[in-house]
C-alpha positions as CSV (number, residue, x, y, z in Angstrom):
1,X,32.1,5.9,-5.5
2,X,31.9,4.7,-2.0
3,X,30.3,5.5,1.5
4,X,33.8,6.2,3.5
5,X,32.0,7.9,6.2
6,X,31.5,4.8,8.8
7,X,29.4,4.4,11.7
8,X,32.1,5.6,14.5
9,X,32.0,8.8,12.4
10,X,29.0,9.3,12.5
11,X,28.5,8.5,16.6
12,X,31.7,11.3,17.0
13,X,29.3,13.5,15.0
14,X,26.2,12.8,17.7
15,X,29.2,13.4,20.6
16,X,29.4,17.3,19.1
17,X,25.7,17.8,19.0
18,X,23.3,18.9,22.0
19,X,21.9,16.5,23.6
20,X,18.1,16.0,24.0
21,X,16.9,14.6,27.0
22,X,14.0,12.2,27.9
23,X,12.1,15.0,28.9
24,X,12.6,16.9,25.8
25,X,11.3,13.9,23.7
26,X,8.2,13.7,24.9
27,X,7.6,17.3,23.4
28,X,4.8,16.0,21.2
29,X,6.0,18.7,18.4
30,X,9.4,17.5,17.6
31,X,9.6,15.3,15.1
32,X,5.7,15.3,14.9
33,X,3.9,15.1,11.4
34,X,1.5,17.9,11.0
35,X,-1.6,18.3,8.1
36,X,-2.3,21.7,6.6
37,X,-5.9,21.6,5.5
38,X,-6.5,24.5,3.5
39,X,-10.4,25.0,4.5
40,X,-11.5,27.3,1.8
41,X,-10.4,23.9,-0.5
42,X,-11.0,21.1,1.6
43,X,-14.8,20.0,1.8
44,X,-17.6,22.1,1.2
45,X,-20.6,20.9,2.7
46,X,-23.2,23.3,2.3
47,X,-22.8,24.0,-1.5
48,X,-21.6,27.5,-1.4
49,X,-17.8,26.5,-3.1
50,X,-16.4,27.1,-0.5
51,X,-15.0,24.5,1.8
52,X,-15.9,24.8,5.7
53,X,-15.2,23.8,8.8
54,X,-18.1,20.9,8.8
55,X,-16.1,19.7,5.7
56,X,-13.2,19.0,7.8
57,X,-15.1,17.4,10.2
58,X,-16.2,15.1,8.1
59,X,-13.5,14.0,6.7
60,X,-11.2,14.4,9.3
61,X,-11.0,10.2,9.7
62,X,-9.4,10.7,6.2
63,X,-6.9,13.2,8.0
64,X,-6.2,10.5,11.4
65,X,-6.2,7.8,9.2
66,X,-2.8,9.2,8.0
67,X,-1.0,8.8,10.9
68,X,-0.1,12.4,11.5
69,X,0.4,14.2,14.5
70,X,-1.5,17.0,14.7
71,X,-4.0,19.0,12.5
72,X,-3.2,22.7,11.3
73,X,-6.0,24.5,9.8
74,X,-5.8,27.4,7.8
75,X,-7.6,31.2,8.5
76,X,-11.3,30.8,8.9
77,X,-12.0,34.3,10.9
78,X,-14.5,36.7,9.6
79,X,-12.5,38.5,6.7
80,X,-13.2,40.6,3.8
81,X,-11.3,37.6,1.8
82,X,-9.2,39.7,0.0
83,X,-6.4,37.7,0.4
84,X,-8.6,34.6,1.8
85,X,-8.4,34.7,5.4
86,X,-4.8,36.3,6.0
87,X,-6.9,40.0,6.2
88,X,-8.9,39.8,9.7
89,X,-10.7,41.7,11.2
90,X,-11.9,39.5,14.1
91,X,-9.4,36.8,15.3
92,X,-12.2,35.8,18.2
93,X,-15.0,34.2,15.2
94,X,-15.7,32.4,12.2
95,X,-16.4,33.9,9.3
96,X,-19.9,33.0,7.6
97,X,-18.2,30.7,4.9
98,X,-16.1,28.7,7.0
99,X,-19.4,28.1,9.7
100,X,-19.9,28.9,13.2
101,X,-18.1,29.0,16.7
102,X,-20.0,26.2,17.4
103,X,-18.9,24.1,14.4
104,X,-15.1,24.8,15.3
105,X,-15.6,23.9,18.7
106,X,-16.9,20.3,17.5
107,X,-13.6,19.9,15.3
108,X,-11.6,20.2,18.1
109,X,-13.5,17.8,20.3
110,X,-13.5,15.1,17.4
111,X,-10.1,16.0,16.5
112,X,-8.8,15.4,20.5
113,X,-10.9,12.1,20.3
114,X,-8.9,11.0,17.4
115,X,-5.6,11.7,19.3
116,X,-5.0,14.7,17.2
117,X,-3.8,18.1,18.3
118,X,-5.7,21.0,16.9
119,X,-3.0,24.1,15.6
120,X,-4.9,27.2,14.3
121,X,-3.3,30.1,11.7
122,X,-3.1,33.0,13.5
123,X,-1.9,36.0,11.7
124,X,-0.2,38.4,15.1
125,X,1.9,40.9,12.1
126,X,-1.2,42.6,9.9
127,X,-4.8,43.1,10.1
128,X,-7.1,44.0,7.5
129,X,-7.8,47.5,6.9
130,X,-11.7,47.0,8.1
131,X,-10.3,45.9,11.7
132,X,-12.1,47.8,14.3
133,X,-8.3,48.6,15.5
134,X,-7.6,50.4,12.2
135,X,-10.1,52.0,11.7
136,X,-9.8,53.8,14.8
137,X,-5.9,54.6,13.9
138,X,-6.4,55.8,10.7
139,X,-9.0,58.4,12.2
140,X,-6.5,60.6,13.7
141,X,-3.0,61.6,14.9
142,X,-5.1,61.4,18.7
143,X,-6.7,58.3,19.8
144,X,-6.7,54.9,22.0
145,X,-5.0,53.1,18.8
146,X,-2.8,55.8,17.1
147,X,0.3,53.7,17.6
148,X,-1.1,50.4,17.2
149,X,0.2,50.7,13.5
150,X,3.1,51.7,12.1
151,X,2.7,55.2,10.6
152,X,5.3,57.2,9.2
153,X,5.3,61.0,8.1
154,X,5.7,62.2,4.1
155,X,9.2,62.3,2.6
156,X,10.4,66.0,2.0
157,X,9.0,65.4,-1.8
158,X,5.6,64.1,-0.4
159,X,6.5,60.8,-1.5
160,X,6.6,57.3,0.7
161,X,9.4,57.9,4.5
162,X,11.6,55.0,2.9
163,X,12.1,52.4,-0.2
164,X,10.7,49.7,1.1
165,X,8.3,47.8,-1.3
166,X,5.6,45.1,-0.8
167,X,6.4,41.5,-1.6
168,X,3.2,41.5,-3.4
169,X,4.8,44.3,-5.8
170,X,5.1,47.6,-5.7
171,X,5.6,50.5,-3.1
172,X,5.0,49.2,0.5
173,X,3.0,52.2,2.1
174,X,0.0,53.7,1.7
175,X,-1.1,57.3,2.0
176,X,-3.4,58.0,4.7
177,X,-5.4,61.5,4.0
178,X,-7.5,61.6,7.5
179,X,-3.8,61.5,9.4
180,X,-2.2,62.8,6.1
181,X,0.4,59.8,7.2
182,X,1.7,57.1,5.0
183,X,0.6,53.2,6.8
184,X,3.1,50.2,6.2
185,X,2.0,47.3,4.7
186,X,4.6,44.2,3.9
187,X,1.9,42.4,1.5
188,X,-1.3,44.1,0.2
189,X,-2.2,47.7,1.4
190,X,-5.4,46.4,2.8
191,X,-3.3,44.1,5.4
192,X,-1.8,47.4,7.3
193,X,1.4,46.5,9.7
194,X,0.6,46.4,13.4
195,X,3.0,48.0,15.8
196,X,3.8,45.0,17.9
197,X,6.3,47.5,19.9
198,X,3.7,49.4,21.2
199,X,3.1,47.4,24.5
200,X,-1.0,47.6,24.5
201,X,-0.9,46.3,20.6
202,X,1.2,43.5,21.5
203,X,-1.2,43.0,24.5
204,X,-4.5,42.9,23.0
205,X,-2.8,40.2,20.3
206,X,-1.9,38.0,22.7
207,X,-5.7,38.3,24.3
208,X,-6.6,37.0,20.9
209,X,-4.7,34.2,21.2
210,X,-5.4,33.4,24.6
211,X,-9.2,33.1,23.5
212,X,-8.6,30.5,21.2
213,X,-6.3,28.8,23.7
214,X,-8.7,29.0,26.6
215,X,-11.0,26.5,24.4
216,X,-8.3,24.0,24.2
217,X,-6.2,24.7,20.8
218,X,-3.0,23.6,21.3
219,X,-1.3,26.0,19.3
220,X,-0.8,28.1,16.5
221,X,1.0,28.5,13.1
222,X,2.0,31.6,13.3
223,X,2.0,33.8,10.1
224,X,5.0,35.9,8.5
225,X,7.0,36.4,11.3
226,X,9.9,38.0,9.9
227,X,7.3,40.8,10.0
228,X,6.2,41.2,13.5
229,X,8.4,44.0,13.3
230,X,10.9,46.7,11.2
231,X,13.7,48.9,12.0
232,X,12.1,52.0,14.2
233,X,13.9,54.3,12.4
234,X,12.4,53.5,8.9
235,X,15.5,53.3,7.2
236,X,15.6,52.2,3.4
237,X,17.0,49.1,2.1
238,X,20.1,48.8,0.2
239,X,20.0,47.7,-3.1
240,X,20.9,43.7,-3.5
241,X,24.0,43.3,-5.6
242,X,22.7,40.6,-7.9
243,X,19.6,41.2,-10.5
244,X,17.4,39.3,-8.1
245,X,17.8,38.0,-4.4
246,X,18.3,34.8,-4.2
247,X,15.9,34.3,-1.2
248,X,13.0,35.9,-3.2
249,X,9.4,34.2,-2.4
250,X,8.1,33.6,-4.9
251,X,6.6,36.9,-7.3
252,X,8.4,36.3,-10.5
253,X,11.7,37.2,-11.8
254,X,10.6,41.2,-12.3
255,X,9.3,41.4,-8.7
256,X,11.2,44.9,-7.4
257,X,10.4,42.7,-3.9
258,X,14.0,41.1,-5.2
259,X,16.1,43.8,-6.2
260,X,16.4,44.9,-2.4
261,X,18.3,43.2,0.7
262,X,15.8,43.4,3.5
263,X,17.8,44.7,6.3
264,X,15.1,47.2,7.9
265,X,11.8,45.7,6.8
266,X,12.4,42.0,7.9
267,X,14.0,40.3,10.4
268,X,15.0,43.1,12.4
269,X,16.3,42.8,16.4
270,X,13.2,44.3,17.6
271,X,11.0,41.1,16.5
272,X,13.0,39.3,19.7
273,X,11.3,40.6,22.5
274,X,8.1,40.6,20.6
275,X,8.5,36.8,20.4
276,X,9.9,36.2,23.6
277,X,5.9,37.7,24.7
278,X,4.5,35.3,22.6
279,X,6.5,32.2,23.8
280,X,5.7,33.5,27.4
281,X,2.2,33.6,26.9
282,X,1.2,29.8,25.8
283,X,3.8,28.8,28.7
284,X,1.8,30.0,30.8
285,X,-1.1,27.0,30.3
286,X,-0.7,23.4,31.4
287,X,0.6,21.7,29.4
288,X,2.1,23.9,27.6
289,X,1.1,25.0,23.8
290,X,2.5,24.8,20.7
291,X,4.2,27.8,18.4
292,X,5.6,27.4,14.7
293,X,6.7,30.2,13.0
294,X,6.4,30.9,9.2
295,X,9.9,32.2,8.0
296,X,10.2,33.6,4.5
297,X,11.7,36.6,2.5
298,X,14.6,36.2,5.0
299,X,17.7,33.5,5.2
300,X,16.0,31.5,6.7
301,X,17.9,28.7,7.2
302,X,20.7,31.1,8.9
303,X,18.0,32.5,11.1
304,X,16.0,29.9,12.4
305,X,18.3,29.4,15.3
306,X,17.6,32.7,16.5
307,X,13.9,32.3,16.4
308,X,13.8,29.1,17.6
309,X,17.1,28.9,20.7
310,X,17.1,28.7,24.2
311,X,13.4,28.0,25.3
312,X,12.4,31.9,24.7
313,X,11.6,31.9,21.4
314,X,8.8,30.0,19.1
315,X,9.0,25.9,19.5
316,X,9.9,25.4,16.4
317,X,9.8,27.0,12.6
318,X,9.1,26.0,9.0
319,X,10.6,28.2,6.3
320,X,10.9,28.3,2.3
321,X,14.5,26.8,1.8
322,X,13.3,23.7,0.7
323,X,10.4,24.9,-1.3
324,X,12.7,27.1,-3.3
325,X,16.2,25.4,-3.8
326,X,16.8,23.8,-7.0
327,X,15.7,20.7,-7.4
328,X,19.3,18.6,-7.8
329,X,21.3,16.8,-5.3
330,X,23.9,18.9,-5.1
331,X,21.5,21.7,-3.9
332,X,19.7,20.0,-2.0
333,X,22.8,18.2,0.2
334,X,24.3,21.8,0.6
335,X,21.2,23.2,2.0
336,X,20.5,20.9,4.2
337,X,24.4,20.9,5.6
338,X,23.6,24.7,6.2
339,X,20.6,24.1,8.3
340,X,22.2,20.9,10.4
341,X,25.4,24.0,11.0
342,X,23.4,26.8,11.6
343,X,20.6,25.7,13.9
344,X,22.4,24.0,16.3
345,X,19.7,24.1,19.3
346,X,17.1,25.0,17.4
347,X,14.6,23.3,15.3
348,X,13.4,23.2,12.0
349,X,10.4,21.5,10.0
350,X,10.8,20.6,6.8
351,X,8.2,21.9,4.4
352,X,7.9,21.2,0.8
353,X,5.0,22.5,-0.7
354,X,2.1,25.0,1.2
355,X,-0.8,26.8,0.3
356,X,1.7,29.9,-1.3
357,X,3.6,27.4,-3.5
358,X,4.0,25.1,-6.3
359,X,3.2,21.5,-5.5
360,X,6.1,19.6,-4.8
361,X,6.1,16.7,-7.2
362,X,5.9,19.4,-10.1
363,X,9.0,21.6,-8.0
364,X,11.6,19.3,-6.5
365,X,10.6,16.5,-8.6
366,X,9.5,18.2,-12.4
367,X,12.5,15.9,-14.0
368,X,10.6,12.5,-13.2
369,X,7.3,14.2,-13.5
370,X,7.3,15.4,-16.9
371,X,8.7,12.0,-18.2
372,X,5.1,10.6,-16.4
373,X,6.9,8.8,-13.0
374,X,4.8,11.7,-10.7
375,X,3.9,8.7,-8.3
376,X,7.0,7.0,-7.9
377,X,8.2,10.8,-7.2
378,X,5.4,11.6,-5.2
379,X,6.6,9.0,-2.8
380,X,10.8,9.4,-2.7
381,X,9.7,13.2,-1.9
382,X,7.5,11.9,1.2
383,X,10.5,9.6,2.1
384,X,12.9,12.0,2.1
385,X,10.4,14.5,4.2
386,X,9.9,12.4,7.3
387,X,13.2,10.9,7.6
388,X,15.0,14.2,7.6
389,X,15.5,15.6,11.5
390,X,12.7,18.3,11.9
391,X,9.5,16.8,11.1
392,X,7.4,17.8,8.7
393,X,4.4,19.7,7.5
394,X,2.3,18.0,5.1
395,X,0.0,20.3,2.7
396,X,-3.4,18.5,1.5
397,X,-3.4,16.9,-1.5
398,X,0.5,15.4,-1.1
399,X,-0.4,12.8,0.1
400,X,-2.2,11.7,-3.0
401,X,1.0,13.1,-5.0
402,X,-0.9,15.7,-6.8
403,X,0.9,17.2,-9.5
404,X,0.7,21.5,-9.9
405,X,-2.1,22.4,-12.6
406,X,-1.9,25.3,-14.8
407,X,-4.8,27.9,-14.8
408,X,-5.5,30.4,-17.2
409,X,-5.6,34.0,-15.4
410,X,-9.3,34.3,-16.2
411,X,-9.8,31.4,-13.3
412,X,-7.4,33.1,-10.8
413,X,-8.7,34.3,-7.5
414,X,-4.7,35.5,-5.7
415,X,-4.8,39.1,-5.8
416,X,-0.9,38.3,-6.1
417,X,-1.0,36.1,-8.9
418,X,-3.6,39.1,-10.5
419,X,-0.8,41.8,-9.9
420,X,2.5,40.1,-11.3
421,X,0.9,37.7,-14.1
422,X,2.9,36.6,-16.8
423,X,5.8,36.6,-14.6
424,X,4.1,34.9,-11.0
425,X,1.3,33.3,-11.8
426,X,0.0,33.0,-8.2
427,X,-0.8,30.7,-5.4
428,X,-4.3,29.0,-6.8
429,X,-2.4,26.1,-8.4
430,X,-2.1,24.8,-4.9
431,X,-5.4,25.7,-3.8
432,X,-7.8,24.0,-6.2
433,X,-10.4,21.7,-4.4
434,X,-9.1,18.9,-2.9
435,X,-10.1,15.9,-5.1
436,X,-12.9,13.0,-3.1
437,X,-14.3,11.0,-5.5
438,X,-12.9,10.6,-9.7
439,X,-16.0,10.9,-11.0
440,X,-18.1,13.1,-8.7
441,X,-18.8,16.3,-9.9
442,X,-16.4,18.4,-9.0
443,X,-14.6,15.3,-7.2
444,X,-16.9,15.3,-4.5
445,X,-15.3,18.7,-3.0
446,X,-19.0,20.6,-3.5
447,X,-22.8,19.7,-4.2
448,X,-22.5,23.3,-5.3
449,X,-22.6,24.5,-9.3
450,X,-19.7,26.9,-8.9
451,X,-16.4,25.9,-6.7
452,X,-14.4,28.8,-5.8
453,X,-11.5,27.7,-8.1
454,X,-11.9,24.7,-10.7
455,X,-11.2,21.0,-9.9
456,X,-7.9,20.0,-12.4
457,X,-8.9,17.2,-14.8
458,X,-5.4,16.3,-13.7
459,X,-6.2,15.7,-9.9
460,X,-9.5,13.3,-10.6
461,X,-7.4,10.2,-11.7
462,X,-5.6,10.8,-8.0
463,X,-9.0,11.5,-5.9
464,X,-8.6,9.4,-2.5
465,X,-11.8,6.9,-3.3
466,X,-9.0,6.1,-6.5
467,X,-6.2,5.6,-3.9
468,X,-8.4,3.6,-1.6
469,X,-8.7,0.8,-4.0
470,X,-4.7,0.9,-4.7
471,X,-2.3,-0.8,-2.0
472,X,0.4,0.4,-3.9
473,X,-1.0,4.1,-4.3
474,X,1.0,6.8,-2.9
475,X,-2.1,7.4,-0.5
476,X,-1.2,4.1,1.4
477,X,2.3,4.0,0.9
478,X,2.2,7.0,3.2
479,X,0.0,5.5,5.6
480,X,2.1,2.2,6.3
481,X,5.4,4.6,6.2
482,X,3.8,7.1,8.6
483,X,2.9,3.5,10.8
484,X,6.3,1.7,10.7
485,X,7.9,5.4,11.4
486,X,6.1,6.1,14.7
487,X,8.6,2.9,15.7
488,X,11.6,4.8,14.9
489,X,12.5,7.0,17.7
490,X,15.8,8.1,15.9
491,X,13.7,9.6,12.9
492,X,11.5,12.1,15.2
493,X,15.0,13.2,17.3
494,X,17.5,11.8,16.3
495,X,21.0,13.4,15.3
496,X,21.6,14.1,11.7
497,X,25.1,13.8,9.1
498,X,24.1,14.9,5.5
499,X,27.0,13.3,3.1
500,X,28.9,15.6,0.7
501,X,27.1,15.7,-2.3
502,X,29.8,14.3,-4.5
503,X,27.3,11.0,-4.0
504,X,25.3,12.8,-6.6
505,X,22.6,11.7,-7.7
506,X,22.4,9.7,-4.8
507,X,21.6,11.7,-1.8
508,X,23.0,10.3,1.3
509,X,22.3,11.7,5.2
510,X,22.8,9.4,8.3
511,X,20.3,9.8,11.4
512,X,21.5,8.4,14.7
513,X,21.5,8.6,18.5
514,X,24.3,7.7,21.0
515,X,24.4,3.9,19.7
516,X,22.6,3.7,16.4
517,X,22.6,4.7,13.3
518,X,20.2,4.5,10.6
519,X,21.7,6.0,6.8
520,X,19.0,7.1,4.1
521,X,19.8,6.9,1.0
522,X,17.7,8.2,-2.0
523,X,18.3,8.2,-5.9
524,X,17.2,11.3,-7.4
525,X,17.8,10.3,-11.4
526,X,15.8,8.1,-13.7
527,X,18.3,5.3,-13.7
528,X,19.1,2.5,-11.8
529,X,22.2,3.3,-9.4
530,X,24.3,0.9,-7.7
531,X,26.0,2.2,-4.5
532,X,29.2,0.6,-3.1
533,X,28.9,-0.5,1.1
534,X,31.3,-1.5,3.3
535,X,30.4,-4.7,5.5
536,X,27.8,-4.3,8.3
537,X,24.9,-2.2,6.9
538,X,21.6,-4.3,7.1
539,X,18.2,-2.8,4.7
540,X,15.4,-2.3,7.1
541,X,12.2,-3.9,5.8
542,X,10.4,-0.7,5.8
543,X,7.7,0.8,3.6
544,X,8.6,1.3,0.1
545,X,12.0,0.7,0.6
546,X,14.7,-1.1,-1.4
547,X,14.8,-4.4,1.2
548,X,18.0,-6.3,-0.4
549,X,21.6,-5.8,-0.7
550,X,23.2,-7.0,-3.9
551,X,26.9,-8.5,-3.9
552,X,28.9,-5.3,-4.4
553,X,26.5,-3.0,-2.7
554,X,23.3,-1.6,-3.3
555,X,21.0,-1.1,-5.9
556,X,18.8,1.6,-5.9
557,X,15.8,1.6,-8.9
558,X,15.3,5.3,-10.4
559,X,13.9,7.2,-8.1
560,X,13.7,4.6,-5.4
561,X,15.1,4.8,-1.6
562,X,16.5,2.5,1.4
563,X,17.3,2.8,5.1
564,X,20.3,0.6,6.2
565,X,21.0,0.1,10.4
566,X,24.8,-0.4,10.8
């Protein structure tokens, strides 16, 4: 096997792509590293079991010391919590468990003073059925709001206007007796659709933003936006041609969610101009904020260009390729040869785990996992996230390399998890308490008797005070990486050639600008692999890195990695 794609290949590659100018660099977002902290699970400081926002405050020196970007914190308005935050009904507060206005607005000024931007989840495609907006639209056929959701008259039968069914399971309206109208809902019926069309809907949405905007956030992760709207005409989906789609999120392998192709209800041309408003509305401040746009249930990696292109649309977009593609380098290489063809002037961050999926080490990684190497995984999987051209999005708890625990369904909290167990068994894996200290109770997430979801046995032998003590821990292997990649230009905006996979299980993708390039290599397989060079190619002395060449080539330990400069 040998590398036959050289460096003046790779150069003629850069020659085809569009250029980014100076000016476009210094767009903080691309190429930036950005923190989820998932607040209900991220410090709870007053007890209750549920983390807060004072609990990221004070550990948000935990967050900076990382070296990330930017901080992106996860719903905290007042919410009936029926599907934890994503079901508002007041995107201008805080709800009780997560603290006060007042508490927020000190976790932006210490996160600004720690050279952190602040992103918020904002949720523009559903509200909760307790909204003040709904429940004046549900009242009648007659009044300020009527339109401000999407409402659809009976079938001839009575039944539902269409076949479209809830990623959550089953039908995807609800029947409305005081309008004696069906509502839409995409997820759970109490997170009715809003009608983003209807120009004073889409208005008072963006007023919602601007007041979280007008204190100084500096942008927002914006939530399920191949929903912000569906075909106007309501019509039904066709039936997908395989058993299951294969861009199904998640839901098990009975969902019905799969067993349609989601022409009308996602991803429709009417979602343009809708985002187009949004884009024009955080223009409009000095300088400039931030959106990124959740993709799922759609092909994503197809479709980000559209979302993304031309300065109109969101800044940038994160989706579930990565999350869901199987976990070999054949895959992998593919997909990521897709995005580099498809999004052209777009862009793209790379996502591998979040708080609605498996942790990544136990995903992309299970094959070194299970055989007891979840560090040295835990770390190739953080390599190959923030060297590949987008950026990434880093969920808490990855950087300690926290494996995916196993509850029993008498500890789950998802109501999605509730509806489709055996098959899905939910998103609370992921959410469990981040783990502080090994032997605190509870690992120092709560003083409290009763966390919301249990601490993993698992997680304690990773809590940070563990990884503190360990230079080699996957905790500060990030850290120095994170350091030494702030250096590297080319890694944040840089051009990108992914080799064909017949390098397997080596995967192989150059990054490069006009006169440099910088090949990342990465072996995905429990043995040692040895992978012919031609003359020229240099290791760089980075973190965690393979840092020598050997006669004929180089040698790559199992799941170890290397950057070479030509």
């Amino acid at each position: 096997m040998t590398m036959s794609t050289t460096r003046e290949t790779v150069l003629a590659e850069f020659a085809k792509a569009p250029k980014l100018e100076p000016p476009v660099r210094a767009e903080w977002w691309r190429g930036a590293a950005i923190y989820e902290a998932y607040v209900r699970s991220f410090r709870d400081t007053n007890g209750d079991g549920v983390g807060d926002l004072r609990g990221v405050l004070e550990k948000l020196d935990h967050i900076a010391g990382l070296g990330v970007d930017a901080l992106w914190l996860s719903p905290f308005y007042p919410s009936p919590q029926k599907d934890f935050g994503y079901d508002a009904v007041d995107y201008r507060n805080v709800d009780p468990s997560a603290g006060t206005l007042d508490d927020f607005l000190a976790l932006l000024k210490a996160a600004h003073a720690r050279g952190l931007k602040l992103l918020m989840d904002f949720i523009p495609a559903h509200t909760s059925d307790e909204h003040p907006w709904f429940q004046e639209s549900r009242s009648s056929r007659e009044n300020a709001r009527a339109e401000w959701y999407v409402w659809a008259d009976a079938a001839p039968d009575g039944g539902p206007p269409n076949n479209w069914l809830s990623s959550f399971g089953g039908g995807a309206w609800q029947w409305e007796p005081r309008r004696s109208q069906y509502y839409y809902h995409p997820f759970l019926a109490c997170q009715p659709a809003l009608n983003l069309r209807k120009p004073e809907a889409l208005e008072a949405v963006i007023q919602d933003m601007r007041f979280w905007l007008d204190l100084g956030v500096d942008g927002f992760r914006l939530d399920a936006v191949q929903c912000l709207a569906c075909d106007p005409d309501l019509r039904s989906n066709p039936p997908s041609p395989r058993s299951g789609s294969p861009i199904l999120l998640g839901g098990g392998p009975n969902n019905p969610f799969g067993r349609q192709i989601h022409l009308f209800d996602r991803d429709v041309p009417e979602a343009l101009p809708i985002i187009h408003a949004l884009r024009a509305a955080v223009e409009s401040y000095d300088p400039p904020r931030v959106l990124i746009g959740e993709l799922a249930d759609v092909d994503s990696s197809r479709a980000a260009e559209k979302y993304t292109a031309d300065g109109q649309g969101f800044h940038t977009v994160y989706d579930f390729d990565l999350i869901n593609t199987p976990a070999d380098v054949a895959s992998l290489a593919s997909l990521l040869r897709l995005r580099d063809e498809y999004l052209r002037s777009g862009w793209l961050y790379n996502v591998f785990t979040n708080h609605d999926s498996l942790r990544a080490v136990s995903n992309l990684a299970a094959f070194a996992s299970d055989k007891g190497e979840t560090a040295a995984a835990a770390r190739m999987l953080l390599f190959l996230q923030f060297t590949l051209k987008g950026g990434g999005a880093l969920f808490q708890g990855e950087e300690l390399g926290l494996p995916h625990p196993k509850l029993p369904r008498e500890q789950l909290q998802d109501p999605w998890g509730l509806a489709l167990w055996p098959d899905f068994q939910g998103r609370d894996g992921g959410r469990t308490p981040m783990p502080w200290e090994a032997e605190a109770s509870h690992a120092g997430f709560t003083s409290g008797d009763s966390p919301w979801l249990p601490v993993p046995e698992i997680h304690r032998p990773l809590a940070v005070d563990r990884q503190e003590q360990d230079p080699d821990s996957t905790l500060n292997f990030l850290r120095r990486f994170l350091a030494w990649r702030r250096g590297q230009p080319i890694l944040k905006w840089g051009g990108e050639h992914v080799h064909e996979a017949h390098t397997a299980p080596l995967l192989v993708y150059d990054r490069f600008d006009q006169n440099t390039v910088l090949r990342c290599m990465i072996n995905f397989s429990m043995d040692e692999r040895l992978l012919p060079l031609e003359e020229g190619w240099r290791c760089l002395r980075a973190p965690g890195c393979v840092t020598r060449l050997a006669r004929h080539g180089l040698p790559l330990p199992p799941l170890g990695f290397a950057i070479l400069r030509a």
